[in-house]
PDB file of N, CA, C and O in Angstrom:
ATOM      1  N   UNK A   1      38.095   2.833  -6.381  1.00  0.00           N
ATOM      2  CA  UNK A   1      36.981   3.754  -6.192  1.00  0.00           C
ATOM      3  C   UNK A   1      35.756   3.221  -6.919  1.00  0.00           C
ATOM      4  O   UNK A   1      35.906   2.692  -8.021  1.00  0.00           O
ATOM      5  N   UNK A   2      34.427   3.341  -6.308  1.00  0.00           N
ATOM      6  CA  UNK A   2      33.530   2.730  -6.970  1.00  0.00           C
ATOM      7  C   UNK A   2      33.232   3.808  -7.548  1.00  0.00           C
ATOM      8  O   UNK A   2      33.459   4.983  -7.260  1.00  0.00           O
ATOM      9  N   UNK A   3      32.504   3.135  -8.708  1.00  0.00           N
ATOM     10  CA  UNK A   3      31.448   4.116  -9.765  1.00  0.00           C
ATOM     11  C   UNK A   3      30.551   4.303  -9.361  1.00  0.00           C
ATOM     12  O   UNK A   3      30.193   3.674  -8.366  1.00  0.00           O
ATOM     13  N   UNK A   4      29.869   5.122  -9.855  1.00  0.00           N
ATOM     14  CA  UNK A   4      28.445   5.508  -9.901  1.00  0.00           C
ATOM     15  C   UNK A   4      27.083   4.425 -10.150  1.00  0.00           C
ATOM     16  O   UNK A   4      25.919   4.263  -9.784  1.00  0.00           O
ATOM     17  N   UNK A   5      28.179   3.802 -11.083  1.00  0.00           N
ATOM     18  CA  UNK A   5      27.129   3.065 -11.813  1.00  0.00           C
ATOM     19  C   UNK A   5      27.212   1.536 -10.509  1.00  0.00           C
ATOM     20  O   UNK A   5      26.279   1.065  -9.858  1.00  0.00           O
ATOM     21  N   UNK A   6      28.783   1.086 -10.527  1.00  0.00           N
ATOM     22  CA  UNK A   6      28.744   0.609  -9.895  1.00  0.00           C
ATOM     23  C   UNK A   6      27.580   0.497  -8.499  1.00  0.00           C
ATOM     24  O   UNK A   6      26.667  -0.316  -8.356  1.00  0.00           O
ATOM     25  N   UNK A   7      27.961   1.507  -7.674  1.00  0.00           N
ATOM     26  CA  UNK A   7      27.294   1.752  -6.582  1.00  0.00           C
ATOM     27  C   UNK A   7      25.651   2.053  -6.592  1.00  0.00           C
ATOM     28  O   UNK A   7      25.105   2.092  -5.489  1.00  0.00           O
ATOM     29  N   UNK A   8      24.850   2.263  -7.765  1.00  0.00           N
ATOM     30  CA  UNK A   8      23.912   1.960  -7.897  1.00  0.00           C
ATOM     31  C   UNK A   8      23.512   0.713  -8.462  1.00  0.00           C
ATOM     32  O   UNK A   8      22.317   0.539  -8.704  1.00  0.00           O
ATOM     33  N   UNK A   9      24.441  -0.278  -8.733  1.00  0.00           N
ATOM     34  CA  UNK A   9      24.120  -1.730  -8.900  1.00  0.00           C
ATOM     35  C   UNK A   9      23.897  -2.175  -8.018  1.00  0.00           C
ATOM     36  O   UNK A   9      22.832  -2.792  -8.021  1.00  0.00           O
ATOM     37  N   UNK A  10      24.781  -2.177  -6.584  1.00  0.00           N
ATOM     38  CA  UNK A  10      24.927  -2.598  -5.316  1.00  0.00           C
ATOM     39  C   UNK A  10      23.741  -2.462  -4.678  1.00  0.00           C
ATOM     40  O   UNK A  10      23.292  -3.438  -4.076  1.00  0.00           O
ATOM     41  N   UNK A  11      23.111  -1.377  -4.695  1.00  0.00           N
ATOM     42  CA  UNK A  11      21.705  -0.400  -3.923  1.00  0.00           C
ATOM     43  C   UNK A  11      21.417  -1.215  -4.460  1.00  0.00           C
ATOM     44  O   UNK A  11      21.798  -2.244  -3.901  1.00  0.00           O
ATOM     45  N   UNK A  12      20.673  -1.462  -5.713  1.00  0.00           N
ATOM     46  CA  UNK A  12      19.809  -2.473  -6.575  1.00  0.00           C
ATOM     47  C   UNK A  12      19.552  -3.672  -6.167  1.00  0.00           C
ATOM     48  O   UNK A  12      18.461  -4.121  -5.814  1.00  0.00           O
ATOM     49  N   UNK A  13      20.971  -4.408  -6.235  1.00  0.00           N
ATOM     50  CA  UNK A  13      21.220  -5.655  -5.691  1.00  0.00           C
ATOM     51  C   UNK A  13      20.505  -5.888  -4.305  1.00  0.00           C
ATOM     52  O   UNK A  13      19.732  -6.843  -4.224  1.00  0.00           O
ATOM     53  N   UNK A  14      20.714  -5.075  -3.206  1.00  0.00           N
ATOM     54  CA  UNK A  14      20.430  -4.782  -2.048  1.00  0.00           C
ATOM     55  C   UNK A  14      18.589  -4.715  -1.779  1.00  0.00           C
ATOM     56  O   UNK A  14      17.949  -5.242  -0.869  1.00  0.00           O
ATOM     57  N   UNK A  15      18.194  -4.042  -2.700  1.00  0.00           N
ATOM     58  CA  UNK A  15      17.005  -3.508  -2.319  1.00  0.00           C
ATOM     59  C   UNK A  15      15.759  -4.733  -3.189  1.00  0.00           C
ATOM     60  O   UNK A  15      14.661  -5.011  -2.705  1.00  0.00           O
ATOM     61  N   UNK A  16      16.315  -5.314  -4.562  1.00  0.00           N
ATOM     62  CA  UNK A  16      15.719  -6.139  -5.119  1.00  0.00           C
ATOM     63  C   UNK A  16      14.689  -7.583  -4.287  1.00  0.00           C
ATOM     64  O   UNK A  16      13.558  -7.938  -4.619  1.00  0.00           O
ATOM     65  N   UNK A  17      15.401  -8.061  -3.367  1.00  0.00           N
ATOM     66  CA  UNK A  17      14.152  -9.145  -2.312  1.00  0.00           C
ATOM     67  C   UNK A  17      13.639  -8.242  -1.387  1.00  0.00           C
ATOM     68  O   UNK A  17      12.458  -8.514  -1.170  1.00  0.00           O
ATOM     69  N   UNK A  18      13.944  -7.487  -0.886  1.00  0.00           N
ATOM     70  CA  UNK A  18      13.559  -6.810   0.347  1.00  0.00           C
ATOM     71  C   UNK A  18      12.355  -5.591  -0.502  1.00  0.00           C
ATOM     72  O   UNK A  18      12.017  -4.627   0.185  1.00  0.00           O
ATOM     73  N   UNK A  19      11.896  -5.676  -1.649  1.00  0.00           N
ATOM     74  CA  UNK A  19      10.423  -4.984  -2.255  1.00  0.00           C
ATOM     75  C   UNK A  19      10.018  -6.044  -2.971  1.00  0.00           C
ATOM     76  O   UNK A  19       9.887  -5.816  -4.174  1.00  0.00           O
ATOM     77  N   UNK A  20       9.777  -7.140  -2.603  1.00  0.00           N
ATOM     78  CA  UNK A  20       9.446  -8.437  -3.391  1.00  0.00           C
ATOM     79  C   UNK A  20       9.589  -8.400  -4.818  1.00  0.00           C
ATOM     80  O   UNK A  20       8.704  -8.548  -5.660  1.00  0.00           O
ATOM     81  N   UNK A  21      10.999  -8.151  -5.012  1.00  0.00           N
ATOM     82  CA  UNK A  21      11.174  -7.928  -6.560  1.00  0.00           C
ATOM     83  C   UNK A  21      10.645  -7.264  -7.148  1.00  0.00           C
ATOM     84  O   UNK A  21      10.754  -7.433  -8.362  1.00  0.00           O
ATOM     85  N   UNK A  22       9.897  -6.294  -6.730  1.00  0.00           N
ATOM     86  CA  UNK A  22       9.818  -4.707  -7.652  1.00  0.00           C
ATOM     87  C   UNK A  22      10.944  -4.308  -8.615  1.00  0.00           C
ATOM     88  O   UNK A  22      11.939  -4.500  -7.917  1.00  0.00           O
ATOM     89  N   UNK A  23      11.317  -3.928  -9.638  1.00  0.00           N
ATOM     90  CA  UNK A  23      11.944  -3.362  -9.865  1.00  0.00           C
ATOM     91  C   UNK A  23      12.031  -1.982  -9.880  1.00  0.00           C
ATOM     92  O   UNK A  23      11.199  -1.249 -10.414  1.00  0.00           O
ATOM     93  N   UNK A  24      13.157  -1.573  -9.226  1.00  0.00           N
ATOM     94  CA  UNK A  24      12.770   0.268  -7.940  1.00  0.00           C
ATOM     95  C   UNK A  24      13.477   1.101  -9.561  1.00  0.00           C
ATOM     96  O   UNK A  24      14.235   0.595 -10.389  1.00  0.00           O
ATOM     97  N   UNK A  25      12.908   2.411  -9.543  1.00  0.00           N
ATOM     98  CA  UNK A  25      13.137   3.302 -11.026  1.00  0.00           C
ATOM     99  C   UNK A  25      14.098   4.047 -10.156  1.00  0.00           C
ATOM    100  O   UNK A  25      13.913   4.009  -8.940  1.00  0.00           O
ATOM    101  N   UNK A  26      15.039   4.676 -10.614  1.00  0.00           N
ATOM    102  CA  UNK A  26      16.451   5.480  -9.899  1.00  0.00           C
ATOM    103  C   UNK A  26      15.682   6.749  -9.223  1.00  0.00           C
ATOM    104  O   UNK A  26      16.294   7.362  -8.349  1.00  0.00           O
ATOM    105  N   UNK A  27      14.216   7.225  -9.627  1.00  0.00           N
ATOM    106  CA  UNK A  27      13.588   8.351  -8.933  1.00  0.00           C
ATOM    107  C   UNK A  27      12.469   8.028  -7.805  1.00  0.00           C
ATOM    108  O   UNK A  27      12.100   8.876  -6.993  1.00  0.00           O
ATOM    109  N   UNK A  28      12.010   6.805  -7.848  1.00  0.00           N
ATOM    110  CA  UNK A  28      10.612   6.527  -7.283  1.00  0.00           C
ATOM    111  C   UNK A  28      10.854   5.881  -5.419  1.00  0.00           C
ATOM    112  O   UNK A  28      11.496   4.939  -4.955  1.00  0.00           O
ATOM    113  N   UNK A  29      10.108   6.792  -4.889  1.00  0.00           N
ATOM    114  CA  UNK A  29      10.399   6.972  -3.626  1.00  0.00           C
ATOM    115  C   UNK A  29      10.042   5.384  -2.979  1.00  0.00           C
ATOM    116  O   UNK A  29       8.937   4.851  -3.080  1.00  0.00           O
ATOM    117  N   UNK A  30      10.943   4.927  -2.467  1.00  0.00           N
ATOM    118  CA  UNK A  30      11.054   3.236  -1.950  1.00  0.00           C
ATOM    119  C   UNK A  30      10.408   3.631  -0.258  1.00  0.00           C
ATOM    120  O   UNK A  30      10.128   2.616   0.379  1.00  0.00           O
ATOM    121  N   UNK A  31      10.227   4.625   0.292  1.00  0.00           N
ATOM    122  CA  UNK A  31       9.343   4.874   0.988  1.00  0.00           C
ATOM    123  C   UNK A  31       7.802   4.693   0.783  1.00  0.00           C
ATOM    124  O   UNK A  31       7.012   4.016   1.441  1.00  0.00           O
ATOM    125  N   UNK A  32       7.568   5.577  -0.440  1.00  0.00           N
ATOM    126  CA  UNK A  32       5.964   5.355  -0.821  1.00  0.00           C
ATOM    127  C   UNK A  32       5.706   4.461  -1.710  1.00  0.00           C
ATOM    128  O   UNK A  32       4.795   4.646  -2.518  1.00  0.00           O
ATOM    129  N   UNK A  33       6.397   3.434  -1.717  1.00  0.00           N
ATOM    130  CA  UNK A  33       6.221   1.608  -2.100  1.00  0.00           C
ATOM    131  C   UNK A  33       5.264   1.133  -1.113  1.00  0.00           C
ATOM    132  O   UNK A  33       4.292   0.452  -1.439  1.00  0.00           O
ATOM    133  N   UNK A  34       5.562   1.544   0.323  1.00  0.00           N
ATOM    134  CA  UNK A  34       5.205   0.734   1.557  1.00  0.00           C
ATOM    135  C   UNK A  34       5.616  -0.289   1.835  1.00  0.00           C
ATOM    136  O   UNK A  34       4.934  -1.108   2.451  1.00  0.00           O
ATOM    137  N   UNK A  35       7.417  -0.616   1.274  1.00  0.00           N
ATOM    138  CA  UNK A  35       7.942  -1.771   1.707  1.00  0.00           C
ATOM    139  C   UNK A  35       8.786  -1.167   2.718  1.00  0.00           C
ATOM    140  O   UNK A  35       9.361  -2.106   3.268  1.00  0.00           O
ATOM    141  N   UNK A  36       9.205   0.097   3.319  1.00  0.00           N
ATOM    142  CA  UNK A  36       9.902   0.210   4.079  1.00  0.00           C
ATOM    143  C   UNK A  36       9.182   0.274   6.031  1.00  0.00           C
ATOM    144  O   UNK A  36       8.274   1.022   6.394  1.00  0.00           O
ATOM    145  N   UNK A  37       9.718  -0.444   6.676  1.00  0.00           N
ATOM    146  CA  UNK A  37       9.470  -0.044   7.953  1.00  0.00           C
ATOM    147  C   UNK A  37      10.648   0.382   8.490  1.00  0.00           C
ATOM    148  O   UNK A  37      11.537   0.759   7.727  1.00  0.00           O
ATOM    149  N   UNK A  38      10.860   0.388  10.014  1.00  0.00           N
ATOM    150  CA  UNK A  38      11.833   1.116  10.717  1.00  0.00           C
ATOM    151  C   UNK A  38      13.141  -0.208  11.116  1.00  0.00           C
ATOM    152  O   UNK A  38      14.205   0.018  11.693  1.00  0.00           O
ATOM    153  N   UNK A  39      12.698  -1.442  10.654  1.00  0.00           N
ATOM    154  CA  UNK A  39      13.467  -2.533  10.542  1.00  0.00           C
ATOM    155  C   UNK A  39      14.365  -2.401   9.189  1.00  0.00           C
ATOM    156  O   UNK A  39      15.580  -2.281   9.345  1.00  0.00           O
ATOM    157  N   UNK A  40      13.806  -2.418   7.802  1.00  0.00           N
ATOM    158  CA  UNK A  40      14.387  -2.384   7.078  1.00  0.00           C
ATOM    159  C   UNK A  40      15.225  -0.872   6.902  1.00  0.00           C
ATOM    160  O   UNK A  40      16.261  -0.855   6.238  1.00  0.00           O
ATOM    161  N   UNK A  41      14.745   0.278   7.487  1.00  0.00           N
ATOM    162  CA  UNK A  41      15.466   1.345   7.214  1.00  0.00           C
ATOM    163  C   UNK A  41      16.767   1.192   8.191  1.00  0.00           C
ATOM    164  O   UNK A  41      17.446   2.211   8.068  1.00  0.00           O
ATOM    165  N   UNK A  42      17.243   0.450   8.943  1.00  0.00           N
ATOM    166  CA  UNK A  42      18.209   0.505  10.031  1.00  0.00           C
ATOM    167  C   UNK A  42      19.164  -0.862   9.080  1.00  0.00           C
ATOM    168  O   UNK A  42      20.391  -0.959   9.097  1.00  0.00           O
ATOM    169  N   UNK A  43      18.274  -1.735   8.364  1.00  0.00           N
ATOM    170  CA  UNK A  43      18.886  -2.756   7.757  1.00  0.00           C
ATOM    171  C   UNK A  43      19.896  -2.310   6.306  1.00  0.00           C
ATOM    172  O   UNK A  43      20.921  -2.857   5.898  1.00  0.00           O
ATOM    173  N   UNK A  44      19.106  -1.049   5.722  1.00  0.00           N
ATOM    174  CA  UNK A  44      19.219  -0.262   4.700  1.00  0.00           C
ATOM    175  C   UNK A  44      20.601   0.820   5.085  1.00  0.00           C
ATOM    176  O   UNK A  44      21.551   1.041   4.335  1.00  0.00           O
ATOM    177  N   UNK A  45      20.375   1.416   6.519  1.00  0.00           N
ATOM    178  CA  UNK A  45      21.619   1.894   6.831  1.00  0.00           C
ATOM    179  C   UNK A  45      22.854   1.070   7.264  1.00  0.00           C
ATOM    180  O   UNK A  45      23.967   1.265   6.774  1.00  0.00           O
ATOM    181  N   UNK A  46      22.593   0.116   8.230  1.00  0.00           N
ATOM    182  CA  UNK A  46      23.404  -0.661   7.692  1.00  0.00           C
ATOM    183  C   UNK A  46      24.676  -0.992   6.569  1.00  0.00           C
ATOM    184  O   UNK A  46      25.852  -0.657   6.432  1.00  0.00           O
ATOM    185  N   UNK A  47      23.416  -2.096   5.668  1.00  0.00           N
ATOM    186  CA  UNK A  47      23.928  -2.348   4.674  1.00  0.00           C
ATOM    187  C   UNK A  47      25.581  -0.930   3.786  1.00  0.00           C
ATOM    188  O   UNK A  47      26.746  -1.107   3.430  1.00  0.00           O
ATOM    189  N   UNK A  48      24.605   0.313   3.834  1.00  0.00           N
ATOM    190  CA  UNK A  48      25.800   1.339   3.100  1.00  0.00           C
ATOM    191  C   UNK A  48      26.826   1.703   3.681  1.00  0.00           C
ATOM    192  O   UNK A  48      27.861   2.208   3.246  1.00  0.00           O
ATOM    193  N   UNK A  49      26.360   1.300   5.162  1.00  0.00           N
ATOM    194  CA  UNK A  49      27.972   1.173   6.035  1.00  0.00           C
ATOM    195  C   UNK A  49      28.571   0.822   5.850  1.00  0.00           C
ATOM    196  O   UNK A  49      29.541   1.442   5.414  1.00  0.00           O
ATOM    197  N   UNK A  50      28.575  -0.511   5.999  1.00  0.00           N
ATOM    198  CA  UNK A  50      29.318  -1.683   5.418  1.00  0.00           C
ATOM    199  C   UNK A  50      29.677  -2.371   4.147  1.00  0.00           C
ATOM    200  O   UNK A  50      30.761  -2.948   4.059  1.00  0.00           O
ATOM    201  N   UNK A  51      29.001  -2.349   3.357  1.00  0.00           N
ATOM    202  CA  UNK A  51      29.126  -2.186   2.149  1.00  0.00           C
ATOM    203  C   UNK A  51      30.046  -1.575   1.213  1.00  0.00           C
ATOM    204  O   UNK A  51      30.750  -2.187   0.410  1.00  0.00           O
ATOM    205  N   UNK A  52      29.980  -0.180   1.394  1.00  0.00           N
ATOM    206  CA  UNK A  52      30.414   0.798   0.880  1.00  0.00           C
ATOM    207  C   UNK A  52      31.965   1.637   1.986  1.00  0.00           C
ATOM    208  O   UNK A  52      32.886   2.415   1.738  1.00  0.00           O
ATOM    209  N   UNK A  53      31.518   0.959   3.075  1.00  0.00           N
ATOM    210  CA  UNK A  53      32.972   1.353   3.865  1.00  0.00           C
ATOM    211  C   UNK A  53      33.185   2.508   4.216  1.00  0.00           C
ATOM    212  O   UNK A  53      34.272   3.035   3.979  1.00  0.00           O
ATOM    213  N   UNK A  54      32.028   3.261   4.965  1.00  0.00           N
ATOM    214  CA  UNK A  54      31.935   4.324   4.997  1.00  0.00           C
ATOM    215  C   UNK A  54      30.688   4.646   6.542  1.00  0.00           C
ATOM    216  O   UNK A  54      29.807   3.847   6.861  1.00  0.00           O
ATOM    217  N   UNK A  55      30.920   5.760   7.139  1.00  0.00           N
ATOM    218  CA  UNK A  55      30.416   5.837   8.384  1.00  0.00           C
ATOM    219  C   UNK A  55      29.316   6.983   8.044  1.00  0.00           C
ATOM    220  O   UNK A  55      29.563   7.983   7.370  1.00  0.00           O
ATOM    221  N   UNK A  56      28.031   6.660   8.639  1.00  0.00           N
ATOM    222  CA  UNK A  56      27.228   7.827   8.384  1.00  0.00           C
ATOM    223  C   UNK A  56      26.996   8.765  10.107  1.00  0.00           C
ATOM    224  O   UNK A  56      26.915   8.363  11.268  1.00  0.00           O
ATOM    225  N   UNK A  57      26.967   9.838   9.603  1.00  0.00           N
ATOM    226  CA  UNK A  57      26.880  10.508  10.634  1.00  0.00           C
ATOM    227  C   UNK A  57      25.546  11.199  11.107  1.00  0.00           C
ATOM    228  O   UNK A  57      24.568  11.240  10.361  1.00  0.00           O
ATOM    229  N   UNK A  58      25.542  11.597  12.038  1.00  0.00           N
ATOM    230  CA  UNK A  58      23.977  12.128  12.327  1.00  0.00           C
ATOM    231  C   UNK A  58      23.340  13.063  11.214  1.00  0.00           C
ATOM    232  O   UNK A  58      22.147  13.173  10.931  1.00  0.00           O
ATOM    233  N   UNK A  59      24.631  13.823  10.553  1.00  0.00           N
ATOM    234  CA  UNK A  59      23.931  14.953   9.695  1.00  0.00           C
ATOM    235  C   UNK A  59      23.425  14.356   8.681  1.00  0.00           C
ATOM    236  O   UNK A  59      22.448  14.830   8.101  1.00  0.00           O
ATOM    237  N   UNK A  60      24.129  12.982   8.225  1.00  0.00           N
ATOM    238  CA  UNK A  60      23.453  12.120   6.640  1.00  0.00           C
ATOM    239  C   UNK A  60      22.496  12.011   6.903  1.00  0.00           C
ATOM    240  O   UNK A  60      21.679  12.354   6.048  1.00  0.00           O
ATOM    241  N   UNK A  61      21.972  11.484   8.200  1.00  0.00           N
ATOM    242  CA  UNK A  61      20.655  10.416   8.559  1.00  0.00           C
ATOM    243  C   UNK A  61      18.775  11.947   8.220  1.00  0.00           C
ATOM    244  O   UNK A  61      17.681  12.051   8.773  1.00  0.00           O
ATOM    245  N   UNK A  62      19.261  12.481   7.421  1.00  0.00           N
ATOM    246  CA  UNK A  62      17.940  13.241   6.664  1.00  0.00           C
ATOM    247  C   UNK A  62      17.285  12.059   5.721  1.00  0.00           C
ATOM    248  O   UNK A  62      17.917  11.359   4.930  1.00  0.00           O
ATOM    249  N   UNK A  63      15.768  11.995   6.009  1.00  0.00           N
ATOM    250  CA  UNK A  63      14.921  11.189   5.204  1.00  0.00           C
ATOM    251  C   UNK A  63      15.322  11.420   3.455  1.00  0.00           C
ATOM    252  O   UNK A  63      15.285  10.515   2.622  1.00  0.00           O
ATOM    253  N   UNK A  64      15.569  12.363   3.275  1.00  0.00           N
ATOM    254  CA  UNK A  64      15.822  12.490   1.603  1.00  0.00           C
ATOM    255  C   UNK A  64      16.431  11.887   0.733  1.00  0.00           C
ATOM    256  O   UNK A  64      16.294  11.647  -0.467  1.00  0.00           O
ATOM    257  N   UNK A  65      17.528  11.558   1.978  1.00  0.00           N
ATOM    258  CA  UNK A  65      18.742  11.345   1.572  1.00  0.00           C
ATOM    259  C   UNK A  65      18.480   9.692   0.949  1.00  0.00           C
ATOM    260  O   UNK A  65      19.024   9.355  -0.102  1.00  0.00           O
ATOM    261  N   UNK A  66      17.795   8.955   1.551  1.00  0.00           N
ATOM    262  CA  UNK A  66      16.984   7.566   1.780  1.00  0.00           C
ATOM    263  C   UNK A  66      16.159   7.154   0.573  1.00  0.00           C
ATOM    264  O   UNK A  66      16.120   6.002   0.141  1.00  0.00           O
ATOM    265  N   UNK A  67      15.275   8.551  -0.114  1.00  0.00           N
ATOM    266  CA  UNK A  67      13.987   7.780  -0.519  1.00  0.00           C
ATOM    267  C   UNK A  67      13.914   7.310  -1.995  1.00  0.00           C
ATOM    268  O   UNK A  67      13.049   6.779  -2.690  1.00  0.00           O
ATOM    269  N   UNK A  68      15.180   7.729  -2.178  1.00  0.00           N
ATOM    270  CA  UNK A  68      14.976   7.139  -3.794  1.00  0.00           C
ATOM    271  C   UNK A  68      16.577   6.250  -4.036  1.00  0.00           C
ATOM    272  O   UNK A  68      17.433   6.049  -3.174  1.00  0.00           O
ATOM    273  N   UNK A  69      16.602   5.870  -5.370  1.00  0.00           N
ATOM    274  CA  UNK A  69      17.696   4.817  -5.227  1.00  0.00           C
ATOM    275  C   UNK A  69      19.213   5.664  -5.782  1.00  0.00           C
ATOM    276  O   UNK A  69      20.359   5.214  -5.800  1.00  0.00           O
ATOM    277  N   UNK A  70      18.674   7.127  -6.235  1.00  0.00           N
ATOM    278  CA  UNK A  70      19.602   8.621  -6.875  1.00  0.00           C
ATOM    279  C   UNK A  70      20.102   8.750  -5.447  1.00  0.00           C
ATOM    280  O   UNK A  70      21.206   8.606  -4.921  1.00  0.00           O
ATOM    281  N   UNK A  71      18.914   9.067  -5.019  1.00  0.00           N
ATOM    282  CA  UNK A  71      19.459   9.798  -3.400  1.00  0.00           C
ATOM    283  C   UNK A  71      20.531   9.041  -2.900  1.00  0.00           C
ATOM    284  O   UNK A  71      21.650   9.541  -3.019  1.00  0.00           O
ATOM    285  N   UNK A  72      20.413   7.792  -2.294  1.00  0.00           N
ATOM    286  CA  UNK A  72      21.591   6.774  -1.694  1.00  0.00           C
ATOM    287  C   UNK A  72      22.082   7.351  -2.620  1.00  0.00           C
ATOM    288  O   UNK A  72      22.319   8.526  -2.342  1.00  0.00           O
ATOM    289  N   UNK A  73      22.438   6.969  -3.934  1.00  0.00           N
ATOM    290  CA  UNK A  73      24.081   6.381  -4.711  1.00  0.00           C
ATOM    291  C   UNK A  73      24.541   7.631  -4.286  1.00  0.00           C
ATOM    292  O   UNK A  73      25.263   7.765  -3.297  1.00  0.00           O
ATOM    293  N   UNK A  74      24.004   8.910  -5.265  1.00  0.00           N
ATOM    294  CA  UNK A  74      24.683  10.321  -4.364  1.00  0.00           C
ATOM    295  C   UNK A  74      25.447  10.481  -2.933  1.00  0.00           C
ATOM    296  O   UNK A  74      26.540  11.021  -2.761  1.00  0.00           O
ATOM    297  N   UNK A  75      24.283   9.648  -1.559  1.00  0.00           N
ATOM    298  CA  UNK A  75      24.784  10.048  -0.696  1.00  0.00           C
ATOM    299  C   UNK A  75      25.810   9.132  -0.543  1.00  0.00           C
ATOM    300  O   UNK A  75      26.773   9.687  -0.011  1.00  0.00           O
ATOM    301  N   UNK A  76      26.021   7.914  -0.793  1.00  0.00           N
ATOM    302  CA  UNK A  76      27.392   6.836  -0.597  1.00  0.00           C
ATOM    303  C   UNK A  76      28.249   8.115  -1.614  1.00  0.00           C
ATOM    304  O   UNK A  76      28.820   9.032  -1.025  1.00  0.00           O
ATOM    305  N   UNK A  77      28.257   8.053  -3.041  1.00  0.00           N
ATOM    306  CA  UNK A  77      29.030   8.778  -3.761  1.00  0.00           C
ATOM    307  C   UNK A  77      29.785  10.101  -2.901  1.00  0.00           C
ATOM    308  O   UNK A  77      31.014  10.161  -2.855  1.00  0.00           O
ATOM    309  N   UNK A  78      28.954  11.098  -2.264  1.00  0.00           N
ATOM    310  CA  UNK A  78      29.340  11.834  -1.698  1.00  0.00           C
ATOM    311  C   UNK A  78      30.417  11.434  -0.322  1.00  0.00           C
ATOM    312  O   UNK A  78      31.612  11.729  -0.354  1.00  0.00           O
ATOM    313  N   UNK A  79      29.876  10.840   0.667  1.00  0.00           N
ATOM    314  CA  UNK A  79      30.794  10.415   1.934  1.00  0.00           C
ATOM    315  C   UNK A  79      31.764   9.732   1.386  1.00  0.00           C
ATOM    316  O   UNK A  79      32.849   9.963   1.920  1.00  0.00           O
ATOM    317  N   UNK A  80      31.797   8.868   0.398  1.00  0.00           N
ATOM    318  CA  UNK A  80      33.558   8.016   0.030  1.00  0.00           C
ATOM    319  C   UNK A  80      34.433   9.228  -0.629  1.00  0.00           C
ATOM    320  O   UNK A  80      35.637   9.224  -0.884  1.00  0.00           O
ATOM    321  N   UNK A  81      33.594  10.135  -0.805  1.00  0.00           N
ATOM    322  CA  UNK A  81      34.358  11.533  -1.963  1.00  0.00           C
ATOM    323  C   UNK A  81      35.211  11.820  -0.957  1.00  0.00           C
ATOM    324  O   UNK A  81      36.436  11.698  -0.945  1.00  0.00           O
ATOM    325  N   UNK A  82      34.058  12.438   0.375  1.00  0.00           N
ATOM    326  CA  UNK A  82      34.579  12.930   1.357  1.00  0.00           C
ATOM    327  C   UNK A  82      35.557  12.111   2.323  1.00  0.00           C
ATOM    328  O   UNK A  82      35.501  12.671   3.418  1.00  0.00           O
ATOM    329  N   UNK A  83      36.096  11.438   2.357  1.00  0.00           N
ATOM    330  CA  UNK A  83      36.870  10.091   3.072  1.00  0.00           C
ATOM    331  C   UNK A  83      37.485   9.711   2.555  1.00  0.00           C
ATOM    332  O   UNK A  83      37.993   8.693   3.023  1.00  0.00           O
ATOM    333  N   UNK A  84      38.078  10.285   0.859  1.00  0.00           N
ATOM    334  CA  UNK A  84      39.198  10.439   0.565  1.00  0.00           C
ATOM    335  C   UNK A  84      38.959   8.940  -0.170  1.00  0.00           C
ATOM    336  O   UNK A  84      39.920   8.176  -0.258  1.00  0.00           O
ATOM    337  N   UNK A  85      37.870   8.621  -0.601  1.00  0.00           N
ATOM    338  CA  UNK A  85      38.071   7.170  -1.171  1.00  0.00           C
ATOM    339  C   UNK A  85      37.729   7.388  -2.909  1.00  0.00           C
ATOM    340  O   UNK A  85      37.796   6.427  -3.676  1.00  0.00           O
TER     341      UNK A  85
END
């Protein structure tokens, strides 16, 4: 089972070239960076699919859920909860 901490390393890892090395704060919306377009947000869903081993469903796909680097770990944290992982 991943951690918390874990799984916000991963996001990190993930998101670190793709904001030209910004370093992203666990609250600060990676939307209102202006590094995200509709390429990287499909690259971004993606990635927690696969990654994390876990299927998102239409009800995850809420912008909120997205805009900060809390939000993901929560929402991976939550669906592996739920999936019995």
């Amino acid at each position: 089972m991943a951690t918390e901490s874990a799984v916000r390393e991963r996001v990190l890892e993930f998101l670190g070239p793709r904001l030209n090395g910004h370093r992203v704060a666990d609250d600060e919306n990676i939307f209102d960076l202006g590094f995200v377009n509709s390429l990287f947000a499909m690259q971004l869903l993606r990635f927690i699919e696969v990654d994390f081993d876990i299927s998102l469903q239409s009800e995850d796909l809420k912008f909120e859920n997205f805009q900060t680097v809390e939000r993901i770990v929560q929402t991976v944290l939550k669906k592996r909860l739920a999936s019995g992982m």
